[in-house]
mmCIF file as Biopython writes it, N, C-alpha, C and O atoms, coordinates in Angstrom:
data_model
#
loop_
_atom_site.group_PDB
_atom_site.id
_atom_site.type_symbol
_atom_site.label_atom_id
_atom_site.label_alt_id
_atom_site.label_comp_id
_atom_site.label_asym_id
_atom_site.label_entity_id
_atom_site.label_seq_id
_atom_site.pdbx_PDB_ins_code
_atom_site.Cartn_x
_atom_site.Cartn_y
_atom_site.Cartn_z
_atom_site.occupancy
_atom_site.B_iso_or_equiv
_atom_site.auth_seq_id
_atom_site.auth_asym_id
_atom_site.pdbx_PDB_model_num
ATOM 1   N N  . UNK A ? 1  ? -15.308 -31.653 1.862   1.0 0.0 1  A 1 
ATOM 2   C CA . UNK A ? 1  ? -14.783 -30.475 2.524   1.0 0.0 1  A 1 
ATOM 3   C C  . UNK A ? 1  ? -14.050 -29.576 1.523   1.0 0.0 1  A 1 
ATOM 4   O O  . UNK A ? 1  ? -14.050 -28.351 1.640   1.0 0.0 1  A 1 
ATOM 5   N N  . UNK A ? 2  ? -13.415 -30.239 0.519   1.0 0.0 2  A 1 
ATOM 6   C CA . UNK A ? 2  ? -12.637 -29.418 -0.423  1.0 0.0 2  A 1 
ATOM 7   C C  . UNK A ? 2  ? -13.554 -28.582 -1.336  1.0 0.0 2  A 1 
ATOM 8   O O  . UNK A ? 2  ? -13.330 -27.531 -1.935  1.0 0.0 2  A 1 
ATOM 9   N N  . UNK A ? 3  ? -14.490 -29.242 -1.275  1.0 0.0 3  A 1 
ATOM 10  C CA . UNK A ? 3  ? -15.836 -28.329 -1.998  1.0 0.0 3  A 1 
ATOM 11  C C  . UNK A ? 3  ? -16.422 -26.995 -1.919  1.0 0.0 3  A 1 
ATOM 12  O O  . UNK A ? 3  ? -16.648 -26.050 -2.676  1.0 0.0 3  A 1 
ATOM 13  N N  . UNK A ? 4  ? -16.588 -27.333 -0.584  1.0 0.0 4  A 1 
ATOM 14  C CA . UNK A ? 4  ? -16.647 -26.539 0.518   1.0 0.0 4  A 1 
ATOM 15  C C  . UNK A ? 4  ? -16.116 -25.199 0.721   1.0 0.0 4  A 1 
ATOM 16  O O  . UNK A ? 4  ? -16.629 -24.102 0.940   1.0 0.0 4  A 1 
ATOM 17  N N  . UNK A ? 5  ? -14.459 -25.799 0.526   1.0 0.0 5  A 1 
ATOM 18  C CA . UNK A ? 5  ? -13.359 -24.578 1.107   1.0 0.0 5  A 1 
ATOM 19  C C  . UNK A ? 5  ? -13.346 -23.819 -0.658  1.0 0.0 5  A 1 
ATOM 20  O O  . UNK A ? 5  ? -13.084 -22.617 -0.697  1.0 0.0 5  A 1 
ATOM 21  N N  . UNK A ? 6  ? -13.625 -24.543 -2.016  1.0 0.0 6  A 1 
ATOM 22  C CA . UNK A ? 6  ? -13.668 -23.953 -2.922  1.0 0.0 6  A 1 
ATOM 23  C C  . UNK A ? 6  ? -14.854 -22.747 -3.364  1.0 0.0 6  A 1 
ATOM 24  O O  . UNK A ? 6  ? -14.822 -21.793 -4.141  1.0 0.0 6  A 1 
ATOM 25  N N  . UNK A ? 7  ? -15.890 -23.307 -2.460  1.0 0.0 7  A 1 
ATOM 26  C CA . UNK A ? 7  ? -17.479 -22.203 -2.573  1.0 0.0 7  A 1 
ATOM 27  C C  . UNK A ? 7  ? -16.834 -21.279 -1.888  1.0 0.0 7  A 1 
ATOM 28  O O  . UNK A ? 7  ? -16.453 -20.374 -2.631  1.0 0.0 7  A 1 
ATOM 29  N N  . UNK A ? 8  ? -16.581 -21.145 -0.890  1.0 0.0 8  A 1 
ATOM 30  C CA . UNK A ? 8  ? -16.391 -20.205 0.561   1.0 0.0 8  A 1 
ATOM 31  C C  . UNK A ? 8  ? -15.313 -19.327 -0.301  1.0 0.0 8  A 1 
ATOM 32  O O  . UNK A ? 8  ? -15.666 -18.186 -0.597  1.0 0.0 8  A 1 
ATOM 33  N N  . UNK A ? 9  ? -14.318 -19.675 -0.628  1.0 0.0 9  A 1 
ATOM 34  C CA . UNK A ? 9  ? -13.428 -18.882 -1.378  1.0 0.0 9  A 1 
ATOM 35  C C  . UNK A ? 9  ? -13.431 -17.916 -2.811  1.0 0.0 9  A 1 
ATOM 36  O O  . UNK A ? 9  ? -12.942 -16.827 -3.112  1.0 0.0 9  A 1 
ATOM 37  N N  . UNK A ? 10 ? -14.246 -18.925 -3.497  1.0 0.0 10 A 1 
ATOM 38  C CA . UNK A ? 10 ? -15.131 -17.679 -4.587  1.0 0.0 10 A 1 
ATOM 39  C C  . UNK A ? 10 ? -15.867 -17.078 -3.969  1.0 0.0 10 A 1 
ATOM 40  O O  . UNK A ? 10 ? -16.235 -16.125 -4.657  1.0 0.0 10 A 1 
ATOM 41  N N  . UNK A ? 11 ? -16.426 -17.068 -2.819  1.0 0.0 11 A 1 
ATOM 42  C CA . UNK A ? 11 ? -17.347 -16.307 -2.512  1.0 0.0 11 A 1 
ATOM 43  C C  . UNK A ? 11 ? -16.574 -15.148 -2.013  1.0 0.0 11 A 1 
ATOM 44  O O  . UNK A ? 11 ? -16.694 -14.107 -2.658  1.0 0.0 11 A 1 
ATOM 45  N N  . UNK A ? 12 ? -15.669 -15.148 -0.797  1.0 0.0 12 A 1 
ATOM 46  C CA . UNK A ? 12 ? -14.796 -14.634 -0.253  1.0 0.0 12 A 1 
ATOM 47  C C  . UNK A ? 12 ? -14.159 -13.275 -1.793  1.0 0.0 12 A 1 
ATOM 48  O O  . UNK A ? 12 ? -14.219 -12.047 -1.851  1.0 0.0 12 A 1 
ATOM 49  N N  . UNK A ? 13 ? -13.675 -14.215 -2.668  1.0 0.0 13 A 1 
ATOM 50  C CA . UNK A ? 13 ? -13.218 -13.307 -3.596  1.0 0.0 13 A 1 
ATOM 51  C C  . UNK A ? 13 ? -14.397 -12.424 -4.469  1.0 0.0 13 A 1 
ATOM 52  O O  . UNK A ? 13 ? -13.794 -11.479 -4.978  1.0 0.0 13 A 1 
ATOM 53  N N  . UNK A ? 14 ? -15.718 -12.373 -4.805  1.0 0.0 14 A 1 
ATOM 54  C CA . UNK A ? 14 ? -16.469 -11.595 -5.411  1.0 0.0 14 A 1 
ATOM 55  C C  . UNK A ? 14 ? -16.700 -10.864 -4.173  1.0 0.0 14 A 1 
ATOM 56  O O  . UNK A ? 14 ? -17.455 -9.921  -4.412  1.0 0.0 14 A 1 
ATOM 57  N N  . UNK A ? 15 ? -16.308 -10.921 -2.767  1.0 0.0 15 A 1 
ATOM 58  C CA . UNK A ? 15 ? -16.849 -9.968  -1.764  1.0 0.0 15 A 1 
ATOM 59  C C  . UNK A ? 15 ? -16.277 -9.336  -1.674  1.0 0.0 15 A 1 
ATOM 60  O O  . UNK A ? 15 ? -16.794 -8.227  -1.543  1.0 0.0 15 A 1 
ATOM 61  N N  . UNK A ? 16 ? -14.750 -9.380  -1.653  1.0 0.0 16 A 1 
ATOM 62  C CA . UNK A ? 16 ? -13.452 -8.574  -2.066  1.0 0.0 16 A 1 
ATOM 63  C C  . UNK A ? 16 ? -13.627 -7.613  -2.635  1.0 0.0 16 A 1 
ATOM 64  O O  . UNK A ? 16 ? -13.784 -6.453  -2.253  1.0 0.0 16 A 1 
ATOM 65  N N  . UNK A ? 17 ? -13.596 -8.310  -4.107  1.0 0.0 17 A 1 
ATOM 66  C CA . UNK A ? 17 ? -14.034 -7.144  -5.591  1.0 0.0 17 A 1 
ATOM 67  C C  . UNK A ? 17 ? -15.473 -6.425  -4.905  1.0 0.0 17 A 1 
ATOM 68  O O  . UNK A ? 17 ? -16.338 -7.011  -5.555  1.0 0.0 17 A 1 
ATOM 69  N N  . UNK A ? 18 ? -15.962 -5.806  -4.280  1.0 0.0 18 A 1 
ATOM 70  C CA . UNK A ? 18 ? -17.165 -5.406  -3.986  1.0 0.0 18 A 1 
ATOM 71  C C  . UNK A ? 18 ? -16.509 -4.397  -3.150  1.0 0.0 18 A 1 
ATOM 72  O O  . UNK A ? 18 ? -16.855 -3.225  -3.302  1.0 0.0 18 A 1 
ATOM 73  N N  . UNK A ? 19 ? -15.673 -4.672  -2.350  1.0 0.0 19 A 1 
ATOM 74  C CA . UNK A ? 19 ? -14.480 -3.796  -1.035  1.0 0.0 19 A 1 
ATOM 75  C C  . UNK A ? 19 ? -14.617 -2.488  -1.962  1.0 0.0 19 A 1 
ATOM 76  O O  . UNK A ? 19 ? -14.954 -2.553  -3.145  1.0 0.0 19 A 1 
ATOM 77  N N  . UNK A ? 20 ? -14.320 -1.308  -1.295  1.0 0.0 20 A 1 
ATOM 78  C CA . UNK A ? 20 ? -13.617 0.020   -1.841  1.0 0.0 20 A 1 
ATOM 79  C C  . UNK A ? 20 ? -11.995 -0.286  -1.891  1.0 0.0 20 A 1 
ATOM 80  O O  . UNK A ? 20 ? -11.532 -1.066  -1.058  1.0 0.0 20 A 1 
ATOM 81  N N  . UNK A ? 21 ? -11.190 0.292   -2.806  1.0 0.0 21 A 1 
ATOM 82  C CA . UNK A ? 21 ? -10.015 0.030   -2.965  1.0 0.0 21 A 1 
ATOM 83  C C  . UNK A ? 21 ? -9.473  -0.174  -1.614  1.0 0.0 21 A 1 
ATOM 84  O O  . UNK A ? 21 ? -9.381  -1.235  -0.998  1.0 0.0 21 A 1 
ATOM 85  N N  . UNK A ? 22 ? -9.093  1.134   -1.213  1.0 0.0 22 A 1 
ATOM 86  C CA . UNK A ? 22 ? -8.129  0.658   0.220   1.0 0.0 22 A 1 
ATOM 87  C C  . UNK A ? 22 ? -8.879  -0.191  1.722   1.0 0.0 22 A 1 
ATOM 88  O O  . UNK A ? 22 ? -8.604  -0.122  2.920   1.0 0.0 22 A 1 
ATOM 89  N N  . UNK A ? 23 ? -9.709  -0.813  1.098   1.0 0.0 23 A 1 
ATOM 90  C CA . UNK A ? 23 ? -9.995  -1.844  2.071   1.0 0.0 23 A 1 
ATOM 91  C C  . UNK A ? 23 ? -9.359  -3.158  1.037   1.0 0.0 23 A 1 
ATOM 92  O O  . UNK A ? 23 ? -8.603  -3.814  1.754   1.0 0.0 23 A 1 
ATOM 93  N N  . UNK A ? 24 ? -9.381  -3.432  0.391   1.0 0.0 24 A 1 
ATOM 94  C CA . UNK A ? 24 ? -8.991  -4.514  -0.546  1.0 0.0 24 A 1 
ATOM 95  C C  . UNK A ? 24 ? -7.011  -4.219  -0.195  1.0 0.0 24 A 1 
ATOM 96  O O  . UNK A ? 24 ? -6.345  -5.254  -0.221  1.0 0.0 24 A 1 
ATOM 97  N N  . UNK A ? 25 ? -6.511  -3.358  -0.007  1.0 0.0 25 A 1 
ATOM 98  C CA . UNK A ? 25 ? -5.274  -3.056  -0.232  1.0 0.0 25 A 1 
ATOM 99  C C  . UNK A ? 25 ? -4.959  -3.611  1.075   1.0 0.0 25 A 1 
ATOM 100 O O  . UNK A ? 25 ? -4.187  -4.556  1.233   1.0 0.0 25 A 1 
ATOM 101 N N  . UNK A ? 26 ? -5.894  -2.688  2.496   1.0 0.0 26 A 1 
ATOM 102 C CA . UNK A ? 26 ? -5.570  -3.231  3.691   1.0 0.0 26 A 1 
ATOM 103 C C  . UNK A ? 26 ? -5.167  -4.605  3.335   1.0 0.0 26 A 1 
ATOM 104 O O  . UNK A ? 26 ? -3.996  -4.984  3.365   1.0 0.0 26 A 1 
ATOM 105 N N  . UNK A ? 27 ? -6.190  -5.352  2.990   1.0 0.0 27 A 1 
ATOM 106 C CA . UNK A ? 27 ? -6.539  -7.140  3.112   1.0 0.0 27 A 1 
ATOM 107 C C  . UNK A ? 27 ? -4.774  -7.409  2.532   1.0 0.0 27 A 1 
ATOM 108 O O  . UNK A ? 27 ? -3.772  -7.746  3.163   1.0 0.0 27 A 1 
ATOM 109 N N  . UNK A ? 28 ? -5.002  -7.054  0.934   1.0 0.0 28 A 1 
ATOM 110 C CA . UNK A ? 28 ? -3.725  -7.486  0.253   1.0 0.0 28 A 1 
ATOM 111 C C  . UNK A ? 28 ? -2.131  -7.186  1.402   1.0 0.0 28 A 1 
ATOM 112 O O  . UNK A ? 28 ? -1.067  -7.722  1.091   1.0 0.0 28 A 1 
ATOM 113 N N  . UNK A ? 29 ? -2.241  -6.309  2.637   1.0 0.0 29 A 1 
ATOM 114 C CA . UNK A ? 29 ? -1.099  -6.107  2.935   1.0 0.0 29 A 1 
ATOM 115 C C  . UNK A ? 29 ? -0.724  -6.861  3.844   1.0 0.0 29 A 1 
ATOM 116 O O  . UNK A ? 29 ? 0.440   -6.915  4.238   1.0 0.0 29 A 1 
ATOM 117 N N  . UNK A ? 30 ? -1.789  -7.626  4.347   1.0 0.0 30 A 1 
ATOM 118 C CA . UNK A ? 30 ? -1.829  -8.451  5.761   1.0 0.0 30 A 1 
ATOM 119 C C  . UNK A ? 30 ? -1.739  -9.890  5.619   1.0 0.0 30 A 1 
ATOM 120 O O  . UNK A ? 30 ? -2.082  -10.587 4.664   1.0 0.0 30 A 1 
ATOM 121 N N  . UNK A ? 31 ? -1.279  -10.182 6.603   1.0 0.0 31 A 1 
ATOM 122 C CA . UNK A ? 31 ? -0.229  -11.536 6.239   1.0 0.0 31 A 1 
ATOM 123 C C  . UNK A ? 31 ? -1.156  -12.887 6.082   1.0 0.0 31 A 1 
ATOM 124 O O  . UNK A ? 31 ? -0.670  -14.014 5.986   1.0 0.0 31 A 1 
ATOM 125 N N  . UNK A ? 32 ? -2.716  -12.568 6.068   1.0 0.0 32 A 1 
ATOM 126 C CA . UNK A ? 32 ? -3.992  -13.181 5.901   1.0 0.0 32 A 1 
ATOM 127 C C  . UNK A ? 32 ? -4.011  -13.697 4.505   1.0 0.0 32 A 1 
ATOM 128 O O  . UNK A ? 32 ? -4.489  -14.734 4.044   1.0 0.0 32 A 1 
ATOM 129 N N  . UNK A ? 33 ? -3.106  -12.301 3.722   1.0 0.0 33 A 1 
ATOM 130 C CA . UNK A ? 33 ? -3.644  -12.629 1.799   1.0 0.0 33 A 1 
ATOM 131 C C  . UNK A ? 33 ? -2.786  -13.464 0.955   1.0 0.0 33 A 1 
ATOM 132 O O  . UNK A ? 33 ? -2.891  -13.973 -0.161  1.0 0.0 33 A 1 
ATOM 133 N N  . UNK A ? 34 ? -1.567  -13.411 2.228   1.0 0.0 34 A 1 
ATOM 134 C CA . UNK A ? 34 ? -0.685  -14.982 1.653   1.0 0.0 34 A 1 
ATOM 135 C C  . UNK A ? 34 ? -1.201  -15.894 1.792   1.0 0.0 34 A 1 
ATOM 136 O O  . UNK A ? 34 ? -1.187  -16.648 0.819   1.0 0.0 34 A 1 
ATOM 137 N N  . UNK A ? 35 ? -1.879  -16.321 2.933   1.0 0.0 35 A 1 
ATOM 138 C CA . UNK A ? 35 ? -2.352  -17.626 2.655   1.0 0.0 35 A 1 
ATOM 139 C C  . UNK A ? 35 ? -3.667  -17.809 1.853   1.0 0.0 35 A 1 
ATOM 140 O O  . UNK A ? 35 ? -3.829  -18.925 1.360   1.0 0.0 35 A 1 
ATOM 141 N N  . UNK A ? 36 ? -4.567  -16.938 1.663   1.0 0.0 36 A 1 
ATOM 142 C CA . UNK A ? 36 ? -5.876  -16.685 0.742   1.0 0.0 36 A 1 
ATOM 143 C C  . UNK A ? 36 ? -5.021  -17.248 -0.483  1.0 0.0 36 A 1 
ATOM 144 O O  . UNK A ? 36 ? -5.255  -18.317 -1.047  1.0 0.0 36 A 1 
ATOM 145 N N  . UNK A ? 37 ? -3.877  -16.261 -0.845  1.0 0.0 37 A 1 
ATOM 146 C CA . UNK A ? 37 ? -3.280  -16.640 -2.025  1.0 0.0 37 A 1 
ATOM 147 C C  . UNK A ? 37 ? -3.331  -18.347 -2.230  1.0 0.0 37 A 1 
ATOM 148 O O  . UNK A ? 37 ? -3.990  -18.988 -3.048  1.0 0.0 37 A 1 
ATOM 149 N N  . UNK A ? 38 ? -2.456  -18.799 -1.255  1.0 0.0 38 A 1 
ATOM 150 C CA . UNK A ? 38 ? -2.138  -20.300 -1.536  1.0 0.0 38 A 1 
ATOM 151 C C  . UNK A ? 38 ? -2.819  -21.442 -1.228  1.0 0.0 38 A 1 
ATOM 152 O O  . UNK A ? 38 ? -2.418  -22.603 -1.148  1.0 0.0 38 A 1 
ATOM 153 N N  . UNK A ? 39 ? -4.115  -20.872 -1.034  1.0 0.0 39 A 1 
ATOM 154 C CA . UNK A ? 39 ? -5.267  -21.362 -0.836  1.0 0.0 39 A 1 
ATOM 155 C C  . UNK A ? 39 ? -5.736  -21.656 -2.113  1.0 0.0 39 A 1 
ATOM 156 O O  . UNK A ? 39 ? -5.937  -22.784 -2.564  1.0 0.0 39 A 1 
ATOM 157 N N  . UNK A ? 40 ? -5.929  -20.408 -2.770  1.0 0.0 40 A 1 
ATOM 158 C CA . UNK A ? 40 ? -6.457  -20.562 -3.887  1.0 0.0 40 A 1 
ATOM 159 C C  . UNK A ? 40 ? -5.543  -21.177 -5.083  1.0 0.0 40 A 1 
ATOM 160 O O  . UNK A ? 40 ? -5.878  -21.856 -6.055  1.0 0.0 40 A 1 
ATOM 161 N N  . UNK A ? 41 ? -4.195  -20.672 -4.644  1.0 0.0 41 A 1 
ATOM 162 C CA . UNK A ? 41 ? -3.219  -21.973 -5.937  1.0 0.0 41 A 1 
ATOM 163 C C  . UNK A ? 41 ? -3.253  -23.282 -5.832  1.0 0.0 41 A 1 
ATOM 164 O O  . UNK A ? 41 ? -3.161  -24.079 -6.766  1.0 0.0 41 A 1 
ATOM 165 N N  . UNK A ? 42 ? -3.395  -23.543 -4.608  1.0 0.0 42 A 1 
ATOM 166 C CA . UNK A ? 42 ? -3.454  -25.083 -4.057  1.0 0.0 42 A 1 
ATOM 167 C C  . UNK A ? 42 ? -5.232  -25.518 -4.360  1.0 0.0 42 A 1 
ATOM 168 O O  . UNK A ? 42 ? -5.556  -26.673 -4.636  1.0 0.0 42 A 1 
ATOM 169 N N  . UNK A ? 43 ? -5.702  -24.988 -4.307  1.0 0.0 43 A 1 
ATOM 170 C CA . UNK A ? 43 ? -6.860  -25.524 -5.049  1.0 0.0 43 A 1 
ATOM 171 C C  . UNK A ? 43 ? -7.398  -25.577 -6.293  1.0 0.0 43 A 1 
ATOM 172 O O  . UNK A ? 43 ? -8.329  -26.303 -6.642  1.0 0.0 43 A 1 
ATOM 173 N N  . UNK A ? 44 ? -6.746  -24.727 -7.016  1.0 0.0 44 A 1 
ATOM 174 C CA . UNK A ? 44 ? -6.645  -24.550 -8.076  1.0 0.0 44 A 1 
ATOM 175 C C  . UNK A ? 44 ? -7.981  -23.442 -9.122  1.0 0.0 44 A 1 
ATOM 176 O O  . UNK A ? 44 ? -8.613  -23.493 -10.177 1.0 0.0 44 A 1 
ATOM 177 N N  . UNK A ? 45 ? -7.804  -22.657 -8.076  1.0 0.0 45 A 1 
ATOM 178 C CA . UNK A ? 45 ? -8.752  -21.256 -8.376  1.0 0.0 45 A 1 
ATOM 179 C C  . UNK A ? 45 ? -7.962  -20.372 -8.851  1.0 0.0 45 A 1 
ATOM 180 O O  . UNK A ? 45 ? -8.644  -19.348 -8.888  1.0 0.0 45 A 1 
ATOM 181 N N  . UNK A ? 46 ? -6.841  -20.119 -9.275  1.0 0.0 46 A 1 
ATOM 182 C CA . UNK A ? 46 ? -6.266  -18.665 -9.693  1.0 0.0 46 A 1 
ATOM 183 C C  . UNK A ? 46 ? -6.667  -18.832 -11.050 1.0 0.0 46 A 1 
ATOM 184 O O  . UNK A ? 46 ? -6.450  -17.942 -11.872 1.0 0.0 46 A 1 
#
């Protein structure tokens, strides 16, 4: 499963980078991109 949640999340992030800026900004402002964040520290993707 941790595999898993590590594909889904690079993926998640090159779809991001693909966003127009202020859709990426929306994301970054919403209380969604804290946990994306510590998702990805805790797995060890940053």
């Amino acid at each position: 499963m941790r595999e898993q949640l590590k594909a889904v999340l690079v993926y998640m992030d090159q779809f991001l980078d693909a966003l127009p800026d202020d859709k990426i900004g929306e994301f970054a402002e919403s209380k969604h991109f804290d946990v994306y964040k510590k998702l990805f520290n805790e797995l060890g993707l940053d």
